[in-house]
C-alpha positions as CSV (number, residue, x, y, z in Angstrom):
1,X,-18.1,29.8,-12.4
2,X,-17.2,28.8,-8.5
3,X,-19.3,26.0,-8.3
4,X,-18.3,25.1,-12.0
5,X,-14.4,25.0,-10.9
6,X,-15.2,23.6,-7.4
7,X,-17.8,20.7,-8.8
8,X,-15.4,19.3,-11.5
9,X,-12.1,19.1,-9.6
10,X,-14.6,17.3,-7.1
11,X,-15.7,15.1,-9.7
12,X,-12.3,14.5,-11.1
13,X,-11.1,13.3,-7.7
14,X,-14.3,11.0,-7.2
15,X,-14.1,9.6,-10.3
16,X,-10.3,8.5,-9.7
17,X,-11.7,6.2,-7.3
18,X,-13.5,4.3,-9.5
19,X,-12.7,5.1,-13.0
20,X,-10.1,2.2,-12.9
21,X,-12.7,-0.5,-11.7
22,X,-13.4,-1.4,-15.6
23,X,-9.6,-1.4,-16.7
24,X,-8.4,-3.8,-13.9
25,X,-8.9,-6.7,-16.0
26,X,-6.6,-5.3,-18.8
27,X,-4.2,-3.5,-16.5
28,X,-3.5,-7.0,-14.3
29,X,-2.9,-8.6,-17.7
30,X,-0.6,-5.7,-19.6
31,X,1.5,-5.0,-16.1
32,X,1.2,-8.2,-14.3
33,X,-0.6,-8.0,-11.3
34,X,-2.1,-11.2,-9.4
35,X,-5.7,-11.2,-8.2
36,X,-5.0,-9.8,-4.7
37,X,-2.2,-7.5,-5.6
38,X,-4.8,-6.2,-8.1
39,X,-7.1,-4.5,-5.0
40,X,-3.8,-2.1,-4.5
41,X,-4.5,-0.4,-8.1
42,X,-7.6,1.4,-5.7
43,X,-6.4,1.1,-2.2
44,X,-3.2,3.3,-2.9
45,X,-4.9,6.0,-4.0
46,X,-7.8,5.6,-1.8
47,X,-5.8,5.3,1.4
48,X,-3.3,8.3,1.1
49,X,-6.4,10.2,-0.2
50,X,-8.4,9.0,2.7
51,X,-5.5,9.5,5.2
52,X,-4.5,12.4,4.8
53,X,-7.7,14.4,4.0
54,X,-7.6,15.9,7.6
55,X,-4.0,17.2,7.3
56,X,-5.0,18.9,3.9
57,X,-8.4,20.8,5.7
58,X,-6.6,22.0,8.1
59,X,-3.3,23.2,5.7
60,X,-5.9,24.8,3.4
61,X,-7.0,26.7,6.8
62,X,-3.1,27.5,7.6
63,X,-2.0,28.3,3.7
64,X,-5.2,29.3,2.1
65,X,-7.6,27.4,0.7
66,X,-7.5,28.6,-3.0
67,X,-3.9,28.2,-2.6
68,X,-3.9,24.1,-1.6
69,X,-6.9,23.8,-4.0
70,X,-4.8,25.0,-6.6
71,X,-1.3,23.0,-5.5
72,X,-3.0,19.6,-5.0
73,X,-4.7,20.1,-8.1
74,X,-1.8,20.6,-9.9
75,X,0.1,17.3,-7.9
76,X,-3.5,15.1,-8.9
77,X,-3.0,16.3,-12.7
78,X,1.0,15.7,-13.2
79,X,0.7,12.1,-11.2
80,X,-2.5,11.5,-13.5
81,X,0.1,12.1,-16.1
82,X,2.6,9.6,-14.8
83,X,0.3,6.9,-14.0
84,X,-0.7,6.6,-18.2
85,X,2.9,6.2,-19.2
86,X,3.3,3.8,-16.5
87,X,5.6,0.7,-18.2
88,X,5.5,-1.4,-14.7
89,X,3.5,-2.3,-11.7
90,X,5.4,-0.4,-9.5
91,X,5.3,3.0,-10.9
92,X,2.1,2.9,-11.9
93,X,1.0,2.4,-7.9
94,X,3.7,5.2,-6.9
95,X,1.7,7.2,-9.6
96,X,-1.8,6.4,-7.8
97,X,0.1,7.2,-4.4
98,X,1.0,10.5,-5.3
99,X,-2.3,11.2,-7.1
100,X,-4.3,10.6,-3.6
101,X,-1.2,13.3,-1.9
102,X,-2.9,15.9,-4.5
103,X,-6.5,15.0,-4.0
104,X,-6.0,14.8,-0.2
105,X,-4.7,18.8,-0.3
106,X,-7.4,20.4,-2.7
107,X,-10.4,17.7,-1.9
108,X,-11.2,19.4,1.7
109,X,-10.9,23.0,-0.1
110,X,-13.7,21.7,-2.4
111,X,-16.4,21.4,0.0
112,X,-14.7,24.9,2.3
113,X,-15.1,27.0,-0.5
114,X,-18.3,26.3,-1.4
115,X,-19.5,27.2,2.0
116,X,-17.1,30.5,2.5
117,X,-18.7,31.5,-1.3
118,X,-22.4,30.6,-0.9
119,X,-23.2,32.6,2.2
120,X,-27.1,32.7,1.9
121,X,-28.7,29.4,3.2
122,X,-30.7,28.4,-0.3
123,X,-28.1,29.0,-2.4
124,X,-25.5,26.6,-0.2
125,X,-28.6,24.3,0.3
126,X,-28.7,23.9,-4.0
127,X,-24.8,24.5,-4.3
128,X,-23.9,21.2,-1.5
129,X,-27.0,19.3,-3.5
130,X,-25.1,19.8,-6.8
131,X,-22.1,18.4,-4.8
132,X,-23.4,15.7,-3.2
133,X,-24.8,14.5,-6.6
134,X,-21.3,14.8,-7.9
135,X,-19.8,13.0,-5.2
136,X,-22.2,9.8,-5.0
137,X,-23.0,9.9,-8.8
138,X,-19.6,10.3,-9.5
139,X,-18.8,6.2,-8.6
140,X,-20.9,5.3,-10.9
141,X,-19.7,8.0,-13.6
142,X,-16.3,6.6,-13.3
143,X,-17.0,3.1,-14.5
144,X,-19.0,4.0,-17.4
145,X,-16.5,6.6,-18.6
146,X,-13.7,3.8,-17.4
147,X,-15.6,1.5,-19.9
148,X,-15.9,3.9,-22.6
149,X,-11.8,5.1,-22.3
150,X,-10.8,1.4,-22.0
151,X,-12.4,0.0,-25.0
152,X,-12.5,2.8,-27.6
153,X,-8.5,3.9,-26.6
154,X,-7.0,1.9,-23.6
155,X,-6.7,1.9,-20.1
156,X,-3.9,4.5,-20.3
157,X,-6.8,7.3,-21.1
158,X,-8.5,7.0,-17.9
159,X,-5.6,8.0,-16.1
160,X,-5.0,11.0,-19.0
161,X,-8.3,12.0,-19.0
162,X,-7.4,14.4,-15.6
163,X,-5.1,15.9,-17.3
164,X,-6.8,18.7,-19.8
165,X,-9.4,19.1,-17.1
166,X,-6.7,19.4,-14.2
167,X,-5.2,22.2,-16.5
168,X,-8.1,24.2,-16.7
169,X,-9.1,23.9,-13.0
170,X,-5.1,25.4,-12.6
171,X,-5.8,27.9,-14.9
172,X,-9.2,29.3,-14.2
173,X,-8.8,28.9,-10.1
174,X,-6.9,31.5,-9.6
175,X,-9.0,33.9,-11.8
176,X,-12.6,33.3,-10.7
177,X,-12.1,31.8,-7.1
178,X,-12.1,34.3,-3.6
179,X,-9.3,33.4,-1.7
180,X,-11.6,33.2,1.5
181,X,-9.4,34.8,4.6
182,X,-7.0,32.8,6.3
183,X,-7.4,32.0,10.1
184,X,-4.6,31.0,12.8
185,X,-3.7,27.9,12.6
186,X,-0.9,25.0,12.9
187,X,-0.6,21.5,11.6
188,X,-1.3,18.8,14.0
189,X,1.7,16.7,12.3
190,X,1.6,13.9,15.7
191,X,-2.1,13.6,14.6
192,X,-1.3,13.2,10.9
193,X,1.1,10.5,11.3
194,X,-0.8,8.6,14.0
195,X,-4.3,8.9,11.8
196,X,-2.4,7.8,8.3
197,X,-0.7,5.1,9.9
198,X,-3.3,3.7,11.3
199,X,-5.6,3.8,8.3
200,X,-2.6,2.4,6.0
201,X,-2.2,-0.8,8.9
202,X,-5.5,-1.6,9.2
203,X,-6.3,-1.8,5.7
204,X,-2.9,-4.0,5.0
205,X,-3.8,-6.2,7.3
206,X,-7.0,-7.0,5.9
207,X,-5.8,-7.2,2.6
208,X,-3.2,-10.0,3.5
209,X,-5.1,-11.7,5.5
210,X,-7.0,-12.4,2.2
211,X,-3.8,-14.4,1.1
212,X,-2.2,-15.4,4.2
213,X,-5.3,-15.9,6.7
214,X,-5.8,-14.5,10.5
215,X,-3.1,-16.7,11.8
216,X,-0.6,-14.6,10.1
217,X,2.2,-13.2,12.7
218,X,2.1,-10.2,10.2
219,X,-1.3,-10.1,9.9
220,X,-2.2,-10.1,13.4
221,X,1.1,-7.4,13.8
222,X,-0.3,-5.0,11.6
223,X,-3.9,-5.3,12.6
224,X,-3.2,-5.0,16.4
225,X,-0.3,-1.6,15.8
226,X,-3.1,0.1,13.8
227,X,-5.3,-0.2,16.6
228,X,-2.7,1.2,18.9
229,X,-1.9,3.7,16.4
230,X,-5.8,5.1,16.4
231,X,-6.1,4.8,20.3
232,X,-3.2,6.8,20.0
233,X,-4.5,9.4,17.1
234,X,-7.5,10.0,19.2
235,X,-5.4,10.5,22.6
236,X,-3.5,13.1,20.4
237,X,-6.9,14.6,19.1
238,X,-8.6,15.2,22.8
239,X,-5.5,17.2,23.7
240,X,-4.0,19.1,20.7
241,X,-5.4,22.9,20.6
242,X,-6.6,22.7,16.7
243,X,-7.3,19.1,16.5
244,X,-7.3,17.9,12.8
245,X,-10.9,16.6,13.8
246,X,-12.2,18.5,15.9
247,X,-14.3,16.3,18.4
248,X,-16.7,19.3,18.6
249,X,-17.7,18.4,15.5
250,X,-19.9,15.2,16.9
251,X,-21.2,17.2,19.5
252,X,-24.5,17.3,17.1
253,X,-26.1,13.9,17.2
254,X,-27.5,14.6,13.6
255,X,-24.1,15.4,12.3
256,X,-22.6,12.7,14.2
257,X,-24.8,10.2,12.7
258,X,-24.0,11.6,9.4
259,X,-20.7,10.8,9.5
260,X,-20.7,7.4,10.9
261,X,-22.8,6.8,7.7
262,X,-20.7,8.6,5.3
263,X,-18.3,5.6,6.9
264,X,-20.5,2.6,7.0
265,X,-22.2,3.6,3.4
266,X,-19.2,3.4,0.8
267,X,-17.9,0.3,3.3
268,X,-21.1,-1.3,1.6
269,X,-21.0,0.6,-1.8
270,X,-17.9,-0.4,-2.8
271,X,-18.3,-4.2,-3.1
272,X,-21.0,-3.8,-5.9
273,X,-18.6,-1.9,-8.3
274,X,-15.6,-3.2,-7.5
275,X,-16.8,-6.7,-7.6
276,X,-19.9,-6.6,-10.3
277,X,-17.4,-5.4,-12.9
278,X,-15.2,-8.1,-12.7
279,X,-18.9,-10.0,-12.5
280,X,-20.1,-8.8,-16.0
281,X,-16.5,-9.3,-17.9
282,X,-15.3,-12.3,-16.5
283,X,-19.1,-14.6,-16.0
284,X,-21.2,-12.4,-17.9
285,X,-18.4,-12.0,-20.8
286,X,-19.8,-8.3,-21.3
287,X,-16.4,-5.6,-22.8
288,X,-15.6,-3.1,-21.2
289,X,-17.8,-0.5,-23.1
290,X,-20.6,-2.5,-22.0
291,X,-19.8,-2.8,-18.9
292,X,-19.5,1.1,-18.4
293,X,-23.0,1.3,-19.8
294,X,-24.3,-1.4,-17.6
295,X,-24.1,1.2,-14.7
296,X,-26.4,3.6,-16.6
297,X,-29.4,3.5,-15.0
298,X,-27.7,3.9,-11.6
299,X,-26.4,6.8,-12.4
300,X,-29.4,8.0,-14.3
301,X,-31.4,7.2,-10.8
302,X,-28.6,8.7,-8.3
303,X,-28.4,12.2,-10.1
304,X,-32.0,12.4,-10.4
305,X,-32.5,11.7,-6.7
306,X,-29.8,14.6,-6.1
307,X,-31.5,16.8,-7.9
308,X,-34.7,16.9,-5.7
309,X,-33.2,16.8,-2.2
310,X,-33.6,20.3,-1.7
311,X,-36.9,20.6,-2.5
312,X,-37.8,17.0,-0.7
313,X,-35.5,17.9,2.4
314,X,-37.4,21.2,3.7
315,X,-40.9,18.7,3.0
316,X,-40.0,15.6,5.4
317,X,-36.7,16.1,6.6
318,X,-33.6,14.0,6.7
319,X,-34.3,10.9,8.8
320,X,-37.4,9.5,6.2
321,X,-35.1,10.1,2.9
322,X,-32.4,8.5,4.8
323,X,-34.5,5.4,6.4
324,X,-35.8,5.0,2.3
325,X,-32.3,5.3,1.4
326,X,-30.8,2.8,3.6
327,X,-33.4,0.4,3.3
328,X,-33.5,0.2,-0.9
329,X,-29.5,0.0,-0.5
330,X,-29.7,-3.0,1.4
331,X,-32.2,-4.3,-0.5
332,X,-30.2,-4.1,-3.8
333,X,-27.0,-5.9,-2.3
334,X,-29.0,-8.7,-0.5
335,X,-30.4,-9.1,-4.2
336,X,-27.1,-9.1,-5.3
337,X,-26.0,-12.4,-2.9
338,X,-28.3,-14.5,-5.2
339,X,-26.4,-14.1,-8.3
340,X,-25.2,-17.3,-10.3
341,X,-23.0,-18.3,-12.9
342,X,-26.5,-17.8,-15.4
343,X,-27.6,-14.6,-13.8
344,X,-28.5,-11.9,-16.9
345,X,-28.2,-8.5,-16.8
346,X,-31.8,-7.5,-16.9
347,X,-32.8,-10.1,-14.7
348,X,-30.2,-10.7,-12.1
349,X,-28.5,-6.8,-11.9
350,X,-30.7,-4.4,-13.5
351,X,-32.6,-4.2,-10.2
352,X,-30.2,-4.4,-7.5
353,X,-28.5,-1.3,-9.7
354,X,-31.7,0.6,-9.3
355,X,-32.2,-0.1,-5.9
356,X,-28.8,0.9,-5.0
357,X,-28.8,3.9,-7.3
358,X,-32.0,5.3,-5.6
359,X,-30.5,4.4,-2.2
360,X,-27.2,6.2,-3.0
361,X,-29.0,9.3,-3.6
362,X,-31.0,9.6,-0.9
363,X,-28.9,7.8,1.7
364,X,-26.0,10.0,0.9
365,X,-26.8,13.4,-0.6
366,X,-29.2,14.9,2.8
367,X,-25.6,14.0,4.6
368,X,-23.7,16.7,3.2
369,X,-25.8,19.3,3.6
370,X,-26.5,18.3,7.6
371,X,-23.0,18.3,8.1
372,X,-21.4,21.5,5.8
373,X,-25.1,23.9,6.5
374,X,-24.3,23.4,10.2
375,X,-20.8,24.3,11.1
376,X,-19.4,27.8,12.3
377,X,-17.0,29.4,9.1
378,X,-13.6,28.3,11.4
379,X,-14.4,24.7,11.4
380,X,-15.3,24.5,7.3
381,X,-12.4,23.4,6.2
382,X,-11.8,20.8,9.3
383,X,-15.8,19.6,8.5
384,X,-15.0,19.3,4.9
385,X,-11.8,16.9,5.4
386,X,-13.9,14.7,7.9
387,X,-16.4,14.4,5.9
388,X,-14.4,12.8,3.0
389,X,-11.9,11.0,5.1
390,X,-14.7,8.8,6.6
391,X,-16.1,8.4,2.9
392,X,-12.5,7.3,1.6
393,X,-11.7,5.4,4.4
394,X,-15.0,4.0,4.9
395,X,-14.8,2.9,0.9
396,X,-10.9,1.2,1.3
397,X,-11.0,-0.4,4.7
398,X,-14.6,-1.7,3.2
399,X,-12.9,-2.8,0.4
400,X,-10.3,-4.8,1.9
401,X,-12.7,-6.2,4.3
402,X,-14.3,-7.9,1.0
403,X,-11.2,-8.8,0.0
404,X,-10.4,-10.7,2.7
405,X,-14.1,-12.1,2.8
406,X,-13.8,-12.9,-1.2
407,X,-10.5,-14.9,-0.4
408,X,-11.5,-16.9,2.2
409,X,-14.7,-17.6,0.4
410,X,-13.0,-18.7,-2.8
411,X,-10.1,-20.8,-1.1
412,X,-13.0,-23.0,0.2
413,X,-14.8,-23.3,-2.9
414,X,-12.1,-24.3,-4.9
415,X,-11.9,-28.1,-5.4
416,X,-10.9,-30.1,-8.4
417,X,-14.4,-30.2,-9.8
418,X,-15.2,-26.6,-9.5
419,X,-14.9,-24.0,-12.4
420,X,-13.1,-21.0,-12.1
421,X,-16.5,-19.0,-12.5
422,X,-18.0,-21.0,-9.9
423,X,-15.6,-19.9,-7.4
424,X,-15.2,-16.7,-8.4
425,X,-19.1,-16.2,-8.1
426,X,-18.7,-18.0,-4.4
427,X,-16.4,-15.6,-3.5
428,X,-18.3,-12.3,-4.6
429,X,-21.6,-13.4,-3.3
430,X,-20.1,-13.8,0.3
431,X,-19.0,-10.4,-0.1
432,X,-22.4,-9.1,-1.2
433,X,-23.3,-10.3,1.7
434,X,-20.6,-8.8,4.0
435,X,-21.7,-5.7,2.3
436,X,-25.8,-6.3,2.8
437,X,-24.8,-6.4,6.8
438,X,-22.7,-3.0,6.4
439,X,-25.9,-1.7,4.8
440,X,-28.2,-2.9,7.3
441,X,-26.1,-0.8,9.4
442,X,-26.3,2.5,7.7
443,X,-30.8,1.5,8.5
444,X,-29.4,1.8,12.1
445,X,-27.7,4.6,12.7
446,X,-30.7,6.5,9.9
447,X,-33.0,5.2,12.9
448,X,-30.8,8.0,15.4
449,X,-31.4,11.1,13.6
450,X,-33.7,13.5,15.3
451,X,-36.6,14.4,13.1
452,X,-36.0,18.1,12.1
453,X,-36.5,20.8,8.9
C-alpha cells in the first residue's frame, strides 16, 4: 500500500510535465499564447519544480517527510484544480507555478520514503525499479493520456485529472504511511534563493534569446547573473553545515556519474516529445488521440525494460545497460534529424520511438537505484531532491536550449517561398540535432562508471 501511495503521487507529478505536450496546440489557440510564449506552459512548472526540489528534501528532513508529502500533495492537487478553470493566459501559468511549489515539497519525500520503508536491499532494489519505471515511463504516459483527455473531453481534463487521484493520495497517506523519524536539521534558505534564481535566469535567458537573439542586453543580463548566481549557490553549498546538496554526495564516482546523466539525459529527451507532438498534428495532421497513441510503443518498450533491471543489473552491472542505453538513445534522435515534410509514422518515427524508448529504460532506471541503494538514511531525503532536481532542470534548461536552437533555425529558413511546414520541420530537426549531441554525451559520462555488481 506504500509503494502504491508513494508510486502514483510520483507518477502524477511526472506526468504534469508532459501531460500538456498534446494540448499545447489547443491551449495556444483557446488562451492565446504565441509560439515562444507557448514553451512557458512547461517551463513554469518545470522550473519551480526543478528549483526548489532541494529546499523541499531537506524541509521534509526538518518537518517530516509524511508531513511535506502530504502538504505538497495537497498544494499540486488544488493548483491542478485552478489551472482547468483557467479563463486566461496568466492564471493558468500562475496555476502551473504553484503546481511545481507542491510537487517540489512532496516529490523528494517520494523517493525518502521508499528507502526509510524498504529496509532489506531486494525489496528496495524491486521497489526503486518500480519507481524508476514510473519516472521515465511516465513522459511518455503523459502524452498519450494528454491525447486521450484532450480529444475525448478537452484540455481542461488533463489538468483535473490530479485532482481525484491527489485526494486519495491526501486521504490514504496519513493512514498507511510511517512517518519515518525526523533528524536535526535547518533550511539552507541563502542556498535556496541562490539555486532557484539561478535556474529561473538561465533558463529565461535561453528562452528569449529564441526571440530576441544573443545580442540582447537582457539576454546577455540574465544569462551572465545566473551564472554569478550559481558560482554563488555553490560558494554557499561548500560552507553551510547541512548543505541542500550535499557535495559528499559526489564523493562516489558512480553516483556522481549518475547524476550528471540524470542531467544531460531529459536535456536530450525532452526535444522528442515536446517537438514530435507539434510534428505529428501540425505536418503529420494526426488529432490529438492519435497522437497520444503514437507514443505507445515507447512506453510499451520503457516499462518493459524497467521491469527487468533488477534481474539484468546483479548479471552485468550498470555501465553495459547504460553504454546500450545511451547509445540506442542517440541513435533514435540522430534518426529523428532526417525527418521531412513526407515523413510517416511507421517509417520516419516508429523507430526512433523504439530506440529511444529502449534507451530510456535502460539509460535511466540502473540510475536510481546507484544513487538511492547507496546513501546513509541522513542523506535520503537530500539524495532524493538531487536526484530530481538535475532531472527537472536538466529537462527545462534542455528545453529552452531547443527553443532557442528551433528559433534561430526557423528565422533563417523563413523566406517568401518557404511553407510554414517547411520551416517548422527546419527548425525541429536542428533541434533533434542539438539533442543527438546531448545524447552523445550521456555515451560519455556511461563510459566513467566503474564496472561493479
Amino acid at each position: 500500500m506504500v509503494l502504491a501511495i508513494v508510486l502514483t503521487c510520483q507518477l502524477m507529478l511526472i506526468l504534469d510535465a508532459t501531460v500538456m505536450n498534446v494540448a499545447l496546440p489547443k491551449i495556444q489557440h483557446d488562451l492565446g499564447f504565441t509560439p515562444t510564449s507557448l514553451s512557458w506552459v512547461m517551463n513554469a512548472y518545470s522550473l519551480v519544480f526543478g528549483g526548489l526540489l532541494l529546499l523541499g528534501g531537506r524541509a521534509g528532513d526538518l518537518f517530516g517527510r509524511r508531513r511535506m508529502f502530504v502538504l505538497g500533495t495537497a498544494l499540486f492537487t488544488a493548483a491542478s484544480l485552478v489551472g482547468g478553470l483557467a479563463d486566461s493566459a496568466t492564471l493558468l501559468l500562475v496555476a502551473r507555478v504553484v503546481q511545481g511549489f507542491g510537487a517540489a515539497a512532496a516529490g523528494p519525500s517520494t523517493l525518502a520514503l521508499i528507502v526509510s520503508t524498504f529496509t532489506e536491499t531486494r525489496a528496495r532494489v524491486r521497489a526503486l525499479s518500480l519507481f524508476s519505471a514510473m519516472s521515465s515511463g511516465g513522459f511518455a504516459i503523459g502524452l498519450i493520456l494528454g491525447g486521450l483527455l484532450t480529444e475525448w473531453l478537452s484540455w481542461r481534463a488533463v489538468l483535473f485529472i490530479n485532482v481525484p487521484f491527489g485526494a486519495a493520495i491526501i486521504l490514504l497517506a496519513p493512514r498507511f504511511v510511517p512517518e519515518p523519524a525526523r533528524r536535526k536539521a535547518h533550511l539552507d534558505i541563502p542556498g535556496a534563493l541562490t539555486g532557484t534564481t539561478a535556474v529561473a535566469a538561465l533558463v529565461y535567458s535561453f528562452i528569449r534569446a529564441a526571440t530576441h537573439g544573443w545580442g540582447d542586453p537582457a539576454t546577455l543580463g540574465f544569462l551572465f547573473g545566473g551564472l554569478a548566481a550559481l558560482a554563488a549557490f555553490l560558494t554557499i553549498e561548500l560552507r553551510t553545515r547541512q548543505a541542500l546538496m550535499p557535495l559528499r554526495l559526489f564523493a562516489d564516482r558512480n553516483r556522481a556519474a549518475a547524476y550528471l546523466n540524470f542531467f544531460i539525459g531529459p536535456m536530450a529527451m525532452m526535444s522528442m516529445f515536446f517537438y514530435l507532438t507539434q510534428f505529428l498534428q501540425e505536418v503529420t495532421h494526426f488529432a490529438a488521440l492519435q497522437t497520444g497513441l503514437a507514443f505507445l510503443p515507447m512506453a510499451a518498450a520503457m516499462f518493459s525494460l524497467s521491469r527487468v533491471i533488477p534481474r539484468l543489473l546483479p548479471r552485468f552491472g550498470p555501465k553495459p545497460l547504460l553504454l546500450v542505453g545511451t547509445t540506442s538513445m542517440f541513435g533514435g534522435l540522430l534518426w529523428l534529424t532526417q525527418l521531412d515534410q513526407g515523413s510517416t509514422y511507421v517509417a520516419g518515427l516508429l523507430g526512433p520511438m523504439l530506440l529511444m524508448g529502449i534507451g530510456g529504460g535502460l539509460a535511466f532506471s540502473p540510475l536510481n537505484i546507484i544513487i538511492m541503494s547507496t546513501v546513509r538514511p541522513e542523506d535520503a531525503g537530500a539524495a532524493g531532491g538531487v536526484l530530481q532536481t538535475m532531472q527537472q532542470v536538466g529537462s527545462t534548461l534542455g528545453l529552452a536550449i531547443l527553443v532557442t536552437v528551433f528559433g534561430t533555425a526557423t528565422r533563417s529558413a523563413s523566406t517568401a517561398t518557404a511553407s510554414r511546414q517547411e520551416v517548422l520541420v527546419t527548425g525541429m530537426t536542428a533541434a533533434f540535432t542539438t539533442a543527438a549531441i546531448l545524447a552523445a554525451f550521456t555515451f560519455v559520462v556511461a563510459l566513467t562508471f566503474k564496472r561493479t555488481r
